[in-house]
N, C-alpha and C positions, 0 to 999 in steps of 0.2 A: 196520636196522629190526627185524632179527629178538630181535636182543639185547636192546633194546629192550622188545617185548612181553614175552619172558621173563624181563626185570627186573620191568615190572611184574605179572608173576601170580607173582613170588615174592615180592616185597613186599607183593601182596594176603594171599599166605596167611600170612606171618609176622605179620597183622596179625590177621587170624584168628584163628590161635593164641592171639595177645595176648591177646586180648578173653576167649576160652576160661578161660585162666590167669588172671586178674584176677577175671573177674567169677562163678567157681566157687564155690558155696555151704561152709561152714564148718561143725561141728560144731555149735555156739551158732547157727546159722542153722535148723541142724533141729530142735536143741531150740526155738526160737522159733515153727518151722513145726509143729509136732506140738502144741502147748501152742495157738496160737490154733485151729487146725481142729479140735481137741478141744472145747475151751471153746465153740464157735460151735456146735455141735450141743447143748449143753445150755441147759434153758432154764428151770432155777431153782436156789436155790444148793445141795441138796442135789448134783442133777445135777452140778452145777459143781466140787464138794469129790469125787465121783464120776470126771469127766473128769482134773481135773488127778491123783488116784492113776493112772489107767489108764495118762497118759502118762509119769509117772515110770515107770511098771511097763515100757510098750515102751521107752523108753529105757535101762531098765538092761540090758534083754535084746541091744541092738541091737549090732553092728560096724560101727564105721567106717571106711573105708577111702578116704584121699585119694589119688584118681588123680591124673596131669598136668593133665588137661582138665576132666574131672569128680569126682562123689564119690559113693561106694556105699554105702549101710546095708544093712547085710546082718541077717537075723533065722533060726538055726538053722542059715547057711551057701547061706542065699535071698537074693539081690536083691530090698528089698521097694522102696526108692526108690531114684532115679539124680537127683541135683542136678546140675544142667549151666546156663550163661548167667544166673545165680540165680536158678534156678528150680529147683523140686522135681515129679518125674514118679512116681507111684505106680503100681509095676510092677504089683502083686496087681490095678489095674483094667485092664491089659490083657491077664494072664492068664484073668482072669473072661470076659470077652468075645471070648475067644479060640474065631473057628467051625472052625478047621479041625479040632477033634475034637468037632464035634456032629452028631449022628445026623440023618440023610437018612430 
């Protein structure tokens, strides 16, 4: 019985992983995710010819870096996003919101 269980939590977690590796966002995933979240803040086509330079402009600056599990853009040698399960997490907003260094 005991073997058992421990077959199944390691086949749970290999499957885990799976999911991890498979569904990890891609280079062309972030350029597609910087390029809409750009564009969606503007709101005429000056704006628009404005947004899409801005985002070639971070993108040439950026590092990429494919982990195992996930993927790093690095900016100046910063973690600015972490893409994990394809999804994109924007580190700079939870640096901002960060209280454990705000004045009491």
């Amino acid at each position: 019985m005991n073997f058992f269980k421990t077959l199944i939590i390691l086949v749970l977690a290999l499957v885990l992983v799976a999911v991890g590796w498979f569904t990890r966002p891609t280079e062309s995933d972030f350029r597609g995710y910087v390029r809409h979240h750009m564009s969606t803040k503007a709101d005429n086509l000056f704006s628009q010819a404005t947004a899409d330079s801005n985002a070639d402009a971070l993108l040439n600056q950026c590092t990429i870096r494919d982990r195992i599990l996930w993927t790093e853009v690095a900016k100046d040698d910063q973690v600015i996003y972490i893409g994990a399960l394809s999804h994109w997490f924007d580190r700079t907003l939870i640096e901002r919101s960060d209280m454990s260094k705000a004045a009491y």
